[in-house]
N, C-alpha and C positions, 0 to 999 in steps of 0.2 A: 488583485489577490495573487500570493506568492506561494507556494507549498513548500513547509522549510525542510533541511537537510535529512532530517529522519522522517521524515514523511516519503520522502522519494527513495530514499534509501531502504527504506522498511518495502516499500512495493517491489524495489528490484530484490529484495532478498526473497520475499514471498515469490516473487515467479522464478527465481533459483529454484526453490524446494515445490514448486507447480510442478518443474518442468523432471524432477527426482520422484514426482507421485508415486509411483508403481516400485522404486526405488524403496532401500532399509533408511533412509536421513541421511541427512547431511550434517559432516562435521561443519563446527564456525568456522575453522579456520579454512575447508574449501570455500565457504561459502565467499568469506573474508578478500582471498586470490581472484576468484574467479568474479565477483562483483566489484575490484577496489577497491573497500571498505577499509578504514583499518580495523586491526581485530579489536583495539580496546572500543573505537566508536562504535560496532556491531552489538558490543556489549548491551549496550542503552538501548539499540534497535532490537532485538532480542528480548531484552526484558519489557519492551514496551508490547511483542507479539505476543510472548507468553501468557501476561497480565490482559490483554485481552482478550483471550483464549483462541487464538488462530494459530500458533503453533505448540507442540507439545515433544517433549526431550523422549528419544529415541531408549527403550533402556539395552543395557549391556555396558559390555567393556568399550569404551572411546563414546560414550553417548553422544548422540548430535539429535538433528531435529528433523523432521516433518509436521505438515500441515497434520491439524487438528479435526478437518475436514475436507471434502473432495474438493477441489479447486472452482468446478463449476459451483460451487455451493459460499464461495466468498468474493464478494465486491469487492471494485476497488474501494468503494466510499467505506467496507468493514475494517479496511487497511486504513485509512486516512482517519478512521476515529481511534485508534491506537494512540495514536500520535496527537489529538486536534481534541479541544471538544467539539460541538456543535458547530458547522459551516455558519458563519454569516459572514456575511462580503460588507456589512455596513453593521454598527453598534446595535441601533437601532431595531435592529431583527433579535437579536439574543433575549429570552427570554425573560433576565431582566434587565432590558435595554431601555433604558430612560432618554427621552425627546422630547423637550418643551413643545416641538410641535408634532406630536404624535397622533395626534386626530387632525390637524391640520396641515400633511406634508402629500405635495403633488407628486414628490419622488419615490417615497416609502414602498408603494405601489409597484414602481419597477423597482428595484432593487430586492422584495423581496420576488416579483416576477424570475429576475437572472438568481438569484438565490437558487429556489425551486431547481431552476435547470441544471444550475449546475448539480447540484444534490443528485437530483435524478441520472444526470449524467454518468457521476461516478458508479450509484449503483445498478448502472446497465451494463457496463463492463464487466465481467470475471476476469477471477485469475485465470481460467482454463483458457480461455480468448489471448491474455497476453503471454500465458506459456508457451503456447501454439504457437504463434507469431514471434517470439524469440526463436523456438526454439529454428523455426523456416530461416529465419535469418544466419542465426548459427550456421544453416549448413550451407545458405548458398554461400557464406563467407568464404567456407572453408571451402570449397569447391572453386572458389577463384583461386586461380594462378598466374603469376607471370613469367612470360618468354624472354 
């Protein structure tokens, strides 16, 4: 299983605008800078946040964006269905997922076992978890120097 470019992209933007909470939003084009995006690809990552209601346009003069909700309040997995439909790591799980041996497979079993997990996995993460942890990182960064 691979998470494609906007999918990962879309999670780093979402903990950009985590880590601006308490903040008025964020223009695209910081967001753009400060994550490497380009601004036209951001485009798509954006309208795929909007349309799932996890971020919403700031209003005034230069609008930008914030979260829709508190950061503790959005999984990674509310991020990865933006983007994704339904996880399945094998055909076979998708709800209509056809398998001549669908009553008959030893593997189905696991497969949709790691399914489960991973699913779970993403939605035990929030964005306030990885804001935090950006944001720690940010500063011991900058707090390194060389002699």
């Amino acid at each position: 299983m691979k998470l494609n470019t906007k999918t990962r992209y879309g999670i780093r933007t979402m903990v950009e605008l985590a880590m601006d909470w308490e903040g008025k939003g964020l223009l695209q084009k910081d967001i753009s800078e400060k994550q490497e995006i380009s601004y036209k690809y951001l485009d798509h990552i954006v309208s795929a946040l909007k349309a799932r209601g996890l971020i919403v346009n700031v209003e005034g003069k230069k609008s930008g964006y914030r979260l829709s909700r508190k950061p503790e309040e959005i999984t990674v997995y509310d991020i990865y269905k933006a983007f994704e439909a339904e996880l399945s790591i094998v055909d076979c799980l998708l709800p209509d997922g056809r398998c001549s041996k669908d009553k008959a497979c030893a593997t189905q079993e696991l497969w949709s076992g790691l399914n489960t997990l991973i699913v779970d996995y993403l939605k035990k993460h929030t964005l306030k978890e990885l804001a935090e942890k950006q944001t720690n990182l940010n500063a011991s960064n900058s707090a390194m120097f060389v002699i």
